[in-house]
C-alpha positions, 0 to 999 in steps of 0.5 A, a space after each residue: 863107751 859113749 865114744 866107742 859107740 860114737 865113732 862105730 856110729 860115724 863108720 855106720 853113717 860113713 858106710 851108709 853115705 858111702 853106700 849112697 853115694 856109689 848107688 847115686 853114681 850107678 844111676 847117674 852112669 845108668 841115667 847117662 848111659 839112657 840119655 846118649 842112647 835115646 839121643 842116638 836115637 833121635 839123631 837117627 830118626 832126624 835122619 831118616 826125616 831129613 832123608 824123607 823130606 829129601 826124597 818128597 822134595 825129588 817127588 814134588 821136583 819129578 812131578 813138576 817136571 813131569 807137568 812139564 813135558 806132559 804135554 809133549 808127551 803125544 808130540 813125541 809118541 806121534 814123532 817116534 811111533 810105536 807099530 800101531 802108530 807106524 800101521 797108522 802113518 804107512 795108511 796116513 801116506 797112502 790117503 795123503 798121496 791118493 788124494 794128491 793124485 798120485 800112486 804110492 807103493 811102500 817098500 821095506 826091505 829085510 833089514 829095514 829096522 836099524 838102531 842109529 849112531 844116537 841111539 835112536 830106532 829107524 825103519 827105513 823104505 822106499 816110497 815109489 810115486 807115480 804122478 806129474 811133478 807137480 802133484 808129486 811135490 804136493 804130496 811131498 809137501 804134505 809129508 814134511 808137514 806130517 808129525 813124525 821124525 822123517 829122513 828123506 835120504 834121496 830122491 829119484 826123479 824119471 821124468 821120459 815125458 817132460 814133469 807135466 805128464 806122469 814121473 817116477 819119483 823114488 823116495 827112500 826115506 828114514 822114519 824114526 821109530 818108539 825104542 820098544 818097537 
């Protein structure tokens, strides 16, 4: 009997390792399965950091280059003004032609707004001067100098009396002007 029970021990100890070893490959499996998610996971989070420090490096690169043109920034809202800015060249004009001693009209026509070829806004006019030659060119002179994007497209000089007495000198003339104008 002692053998009987013996061997019905072994199958006893034999179920029992059994059992425990099917339960340690369960946790295994379970510990396994636990290990690839949380590594999914941070592989996911890696790339949402890598994507994060992607995106800061395009900031810091964006606000570089903003320092860089911050400073043209003026040049260019003065070279391609905006209405304010155009009211405020059309009266820059006429100080700058009355103190040269000449008479300015500015005219524009109904259709004077155009979008060019490139891209860029123009407002064209026609600048008419009344002065001698000398102070006609003068003012002329002043305009190149000025801070804007400007087209002189054709000149007309009348001159019945000789340019030492008053010439009719027409300028019709492109300005180039801010997009949202």
């Amino acid at each position: 009997m002692n053998k009987k029970k013996i061997k019905k021990n072994n199958w006893h100890i034999l179920i029992v390792f059994g059992v425990f070893i099917l339960i340690q490959l369960i946790g295994i499996f379970v510990l396994a399965e636990i290990i690839v998610e949380k590594t999914n996971l941070l592989i996911g989070e890696r790339h949402k950091l890598k994507s994060f420090e992607q995106r800061d490096m395009s900031i810091a690169n964006l606000q570089k280059n903003y320092q860089i043109i911050e400073k043209d920034l003026e040049i260019i809202d003065l070279a391609l003004p905006d209405k304010k800015g155009m009211i405020n060249f059309i009266n820059q004009l006429e100080k700058e032609a009355s103190s040269s001693g000449v008479l300015a009209k500015i005219v524009f026509s109904n259709e004077s707004i155009k979008t060019e070829p490139e891209g860029l806004k123009s407002i064209s006019f026609t600048l008419n001067l009344k002065g001698t030659y000398y102070k006609t060119m003068e003012f002329v002179k002043k305009i190149e100098k000025m801070p804007r994007m400007i087209q002189v497209e054709k000149i007309t000089i009348q001159s019945p009396d000789g340019i030492d007495v008053e010439n009719n000198v027409i300028l019709i003339m492109k300005c180039y002007i801010d997009s949202e104008f």
